[in-house]
C-alpha positions as CSV (number, residue, x, y, z in Angstrom):
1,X,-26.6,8.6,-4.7
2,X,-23.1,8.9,-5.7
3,X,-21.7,10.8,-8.7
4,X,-18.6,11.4,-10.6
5,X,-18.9,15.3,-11.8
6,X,-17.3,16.9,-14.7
7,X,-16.9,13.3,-16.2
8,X,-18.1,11.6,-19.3
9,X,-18.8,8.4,-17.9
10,X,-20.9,7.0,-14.9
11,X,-19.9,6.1,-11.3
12,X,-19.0,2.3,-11.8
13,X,-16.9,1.2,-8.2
14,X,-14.8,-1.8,-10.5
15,X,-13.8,1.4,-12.7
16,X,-12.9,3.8,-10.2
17,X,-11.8,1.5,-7.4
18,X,-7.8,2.8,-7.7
19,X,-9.3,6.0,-6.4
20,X,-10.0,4.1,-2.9
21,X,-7.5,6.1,-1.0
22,X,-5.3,8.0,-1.9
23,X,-2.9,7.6,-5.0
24,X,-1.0,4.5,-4.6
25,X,1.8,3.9,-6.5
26,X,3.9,0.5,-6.8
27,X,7.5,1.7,-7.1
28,X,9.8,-1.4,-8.2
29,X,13.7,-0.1,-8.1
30,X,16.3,-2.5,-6.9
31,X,19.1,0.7,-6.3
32,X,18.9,1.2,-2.7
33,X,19.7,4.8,-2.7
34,X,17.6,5.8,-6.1
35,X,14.5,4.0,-4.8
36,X,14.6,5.9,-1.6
37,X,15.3,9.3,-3.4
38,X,12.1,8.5,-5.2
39,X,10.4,7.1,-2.5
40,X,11.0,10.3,-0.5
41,X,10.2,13.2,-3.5
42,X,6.6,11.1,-4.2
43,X,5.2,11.0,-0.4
44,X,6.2,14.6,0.0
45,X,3.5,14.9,-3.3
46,X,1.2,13.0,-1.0
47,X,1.4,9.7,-3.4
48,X,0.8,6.7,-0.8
49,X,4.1,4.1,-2.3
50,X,4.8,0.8,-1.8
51,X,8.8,0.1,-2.9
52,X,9.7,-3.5,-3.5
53,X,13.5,-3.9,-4.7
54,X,12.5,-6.9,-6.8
55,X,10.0,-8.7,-9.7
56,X,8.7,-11.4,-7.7
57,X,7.6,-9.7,-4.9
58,X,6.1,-7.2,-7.6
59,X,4.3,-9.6,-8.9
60,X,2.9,-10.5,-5.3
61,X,1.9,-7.2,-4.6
62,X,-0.2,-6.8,-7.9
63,X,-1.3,-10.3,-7.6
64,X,-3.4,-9.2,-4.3
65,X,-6.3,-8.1,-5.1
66,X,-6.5,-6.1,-1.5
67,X,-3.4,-3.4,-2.8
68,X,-5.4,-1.4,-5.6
69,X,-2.6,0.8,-7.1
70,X,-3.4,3.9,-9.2
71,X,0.6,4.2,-11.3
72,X,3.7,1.6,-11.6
73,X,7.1,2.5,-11.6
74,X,9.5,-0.2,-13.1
75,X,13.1,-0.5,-13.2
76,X,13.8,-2.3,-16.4
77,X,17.1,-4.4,-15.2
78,X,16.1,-6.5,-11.9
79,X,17.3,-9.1,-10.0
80,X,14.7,-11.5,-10.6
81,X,11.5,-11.2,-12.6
82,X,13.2,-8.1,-15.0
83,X,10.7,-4.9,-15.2
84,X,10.1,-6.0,-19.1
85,X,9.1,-9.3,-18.3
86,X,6.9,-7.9,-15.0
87,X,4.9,-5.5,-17.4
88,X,4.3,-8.8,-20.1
89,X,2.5,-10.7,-17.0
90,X,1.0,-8.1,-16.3
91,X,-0.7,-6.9,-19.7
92,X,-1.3,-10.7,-20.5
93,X,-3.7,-10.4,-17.5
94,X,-5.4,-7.3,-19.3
95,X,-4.6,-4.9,-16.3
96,X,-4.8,-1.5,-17.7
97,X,-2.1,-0.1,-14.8
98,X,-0.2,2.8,-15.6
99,X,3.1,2.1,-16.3
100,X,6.6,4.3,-16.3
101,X,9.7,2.2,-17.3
102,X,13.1,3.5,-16.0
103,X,15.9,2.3,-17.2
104,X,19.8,2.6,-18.4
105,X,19.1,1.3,-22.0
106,X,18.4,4.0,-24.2
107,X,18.8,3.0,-27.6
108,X,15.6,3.4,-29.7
109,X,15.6,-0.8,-30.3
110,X,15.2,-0.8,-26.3
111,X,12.5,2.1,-26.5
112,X,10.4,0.7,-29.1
113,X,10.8,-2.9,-27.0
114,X,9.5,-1.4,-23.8
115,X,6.5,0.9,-25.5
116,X,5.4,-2.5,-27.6
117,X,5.6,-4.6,-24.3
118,X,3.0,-2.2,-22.9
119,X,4.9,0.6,-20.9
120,X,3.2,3.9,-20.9
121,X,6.1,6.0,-20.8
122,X,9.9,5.2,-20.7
123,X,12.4,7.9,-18.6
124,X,16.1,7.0,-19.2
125,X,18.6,7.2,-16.1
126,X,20.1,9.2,-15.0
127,X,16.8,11.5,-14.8
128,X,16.3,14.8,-12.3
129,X,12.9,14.2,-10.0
130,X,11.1,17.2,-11.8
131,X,10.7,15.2,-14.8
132,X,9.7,12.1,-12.7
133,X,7.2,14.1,-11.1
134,X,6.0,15.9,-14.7
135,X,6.1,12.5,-16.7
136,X,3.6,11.2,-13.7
137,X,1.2,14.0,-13.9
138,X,0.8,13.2,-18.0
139,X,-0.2,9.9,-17.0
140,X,-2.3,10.9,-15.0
141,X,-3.7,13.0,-17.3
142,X,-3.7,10.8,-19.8
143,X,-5.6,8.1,-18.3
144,X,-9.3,9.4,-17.6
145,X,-10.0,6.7,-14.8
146,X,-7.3,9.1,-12.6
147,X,-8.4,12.3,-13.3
148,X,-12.6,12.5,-11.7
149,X,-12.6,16.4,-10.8
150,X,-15.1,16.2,-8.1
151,X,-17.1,13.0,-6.0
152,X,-20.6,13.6,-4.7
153,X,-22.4,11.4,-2.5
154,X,-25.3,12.7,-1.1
155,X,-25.2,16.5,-0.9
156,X,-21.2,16.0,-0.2
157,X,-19.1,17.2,-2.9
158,X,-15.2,16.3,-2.8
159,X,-12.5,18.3,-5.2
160,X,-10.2,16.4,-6.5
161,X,-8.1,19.7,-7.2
162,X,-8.2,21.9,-4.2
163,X,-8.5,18.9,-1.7
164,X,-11.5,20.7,-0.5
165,X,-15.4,19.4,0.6
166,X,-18.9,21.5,0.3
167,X,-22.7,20.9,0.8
168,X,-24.5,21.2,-2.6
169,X,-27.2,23.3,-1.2
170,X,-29.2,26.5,-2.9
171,X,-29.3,30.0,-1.0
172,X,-26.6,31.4,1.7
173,X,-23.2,30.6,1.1
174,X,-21.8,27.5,2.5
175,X,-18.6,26.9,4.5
176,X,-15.8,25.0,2.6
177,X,-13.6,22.8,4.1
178,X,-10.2,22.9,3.7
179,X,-8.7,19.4,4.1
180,X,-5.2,18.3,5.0
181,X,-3.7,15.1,2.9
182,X,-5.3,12.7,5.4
183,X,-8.5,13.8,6.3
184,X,-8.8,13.9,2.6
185,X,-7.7,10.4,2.4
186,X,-10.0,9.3,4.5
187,X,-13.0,11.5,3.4
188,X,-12.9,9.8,0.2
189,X,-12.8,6.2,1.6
190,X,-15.7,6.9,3.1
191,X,-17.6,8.3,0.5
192,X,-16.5,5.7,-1.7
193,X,-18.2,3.2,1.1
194,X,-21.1,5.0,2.3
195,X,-23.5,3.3,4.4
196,X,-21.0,0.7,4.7
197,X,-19.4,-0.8,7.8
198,X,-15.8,-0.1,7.6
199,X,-13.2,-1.6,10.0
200,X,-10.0,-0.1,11.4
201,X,-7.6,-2.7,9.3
202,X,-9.4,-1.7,6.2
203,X,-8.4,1.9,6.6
204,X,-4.8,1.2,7.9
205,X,-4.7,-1.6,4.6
206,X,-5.6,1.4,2.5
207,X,-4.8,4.9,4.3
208,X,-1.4,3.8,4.5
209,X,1.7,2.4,3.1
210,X,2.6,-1.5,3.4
211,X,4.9,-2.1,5.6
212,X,4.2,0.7,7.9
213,X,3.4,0.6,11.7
214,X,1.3,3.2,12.4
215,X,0.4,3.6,16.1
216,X,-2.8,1.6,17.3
217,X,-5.1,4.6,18.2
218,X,-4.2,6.5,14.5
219,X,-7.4,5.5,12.9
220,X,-9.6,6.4,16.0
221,X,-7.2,10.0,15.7
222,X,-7.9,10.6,12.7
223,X,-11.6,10.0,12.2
224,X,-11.7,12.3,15.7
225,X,-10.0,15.2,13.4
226,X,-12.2,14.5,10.3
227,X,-15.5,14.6,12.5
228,X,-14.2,18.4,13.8
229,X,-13.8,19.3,10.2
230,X,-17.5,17.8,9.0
231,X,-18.8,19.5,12.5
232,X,-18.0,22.9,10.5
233,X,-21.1,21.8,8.2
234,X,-23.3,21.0,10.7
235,X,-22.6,17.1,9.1
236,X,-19.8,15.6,11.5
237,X,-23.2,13.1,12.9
238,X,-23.0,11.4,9.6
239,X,-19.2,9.8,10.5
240,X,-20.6,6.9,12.8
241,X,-18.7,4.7,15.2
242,X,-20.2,1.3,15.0
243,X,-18.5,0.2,18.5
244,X,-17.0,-3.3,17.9
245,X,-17.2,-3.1,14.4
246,X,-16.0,0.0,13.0
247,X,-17.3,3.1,11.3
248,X,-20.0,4.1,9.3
249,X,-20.7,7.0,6.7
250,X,-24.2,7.7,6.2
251,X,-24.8,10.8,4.5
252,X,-28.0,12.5,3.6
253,X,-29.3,11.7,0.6
């Protein structure tokens, strides 16, 4: 069994699948140094990003269907494919991806253009990180798909919130688990994917940002550090290794 609580709508994976993972955002921003400023502020907020510096290969990246991204950030003015005309192909596809616009063009003509094209939100430069950060969090809000406030499967309850885990059991009070970014990370992609075979390039593909190089024994590390925290619930047997394969979550039910 697995269950959304404190929503109004039913586990469905196709509606929910930008929660694989963590949050991924696609960052589009051609200015070296601003993209790198932003870049930096987001992963310290534990947002997974992938920053591309033009439209085309923006248009790569949301074209694979194996990068599921939860928010978009799009420079308006680009070298190529403009962020305007990225956000058109997009919403011709119907893909309901949040989208932020930044941009240099603040008359209300070019406001009203990039609202009516389909941008969520629009943040004129120059702009201070805070209200990056704060104009992300109301899309977040504002968009239900990105806001489930707990995951159950099984007896396994995820917050969302706290970035904690629990066993929904009756009586004695039950150990909680305090998670760090990653083990959370992965906690999730596995309960997302119970009682399926997962591999070690799925995880990296997801768990981390494109272009990274992670060292080769990371995922082995960290599912090692996530079975010590599941050991404090007695449950750290339900994180198999599937030798040759991959791994395995099969939780009680």
């Amino acid at each position: 069994m697995i269950e959304l609580l404190d929503s109004p709508v039913q586990y469905r994976p196709e509606k929910f699948a930008r929660f694989v993972a963590a949050m991924r955002i696609l960052l589009v921003e051609d200015e070296t140094d601003l993209g790198a400023a932003i870049k930096r502020i987001l992963n310290q907020e534990n947002y997974l990003v992938d920053w591309v510096q033009n439209g085309a290969t923006a248009w790569n990246y949301l074209d694979n269907q194996e990068m599921l991204y939860s928010l978009g950030i799009f420079d308006w003015l680009l070298p190529d494919i403009s962020g305007l005309d990225l956000l058109k192909r997009l919403r011709s596809r119907h893909n309901p991806l949040p989208v932020l616009m930044l941009t240099a063009k603040d008359s209300m003509d070019d406001r009203v253009k990039g609202l009516d094209s389909g941008a969520d939100d629009y943040l004129v430069k120059p702009f201070v990180m805070p209200e990056l950060l704060a104009r992300l969090r109301a899309l977040q809000r504002r968009s239900p798909q990105l806001q489930p406030q707990q995951l159950q499967v099984g007896n396994l309850i995820l917050d969302y919130q706290t970035k904690t885990a629990w066993l929904a059991e009756s009586g004695a009070e039950k150990p909680v688990l305090q998670l760090t970014a990653k083990e959370f990370q992965f906690l999730e992609y596995f309960m997302h994917h119970a009682q399926q075979i997962i591999t070690s390039d799925q995880l990296l593909t997801h768990l981390w940002e494109f272009g990274t190089e992670p060292m080769s024994n990371v995922v082995a590390a960290q599912v090692r550090l996530l079975r010590r925290k599941l050991a404090e619930l007695g449950c750290d047997q339900w994180l198999e290794t599937m030798y040759g394969l991959g791994y395995c979550f099969r939780p009680n039910t």
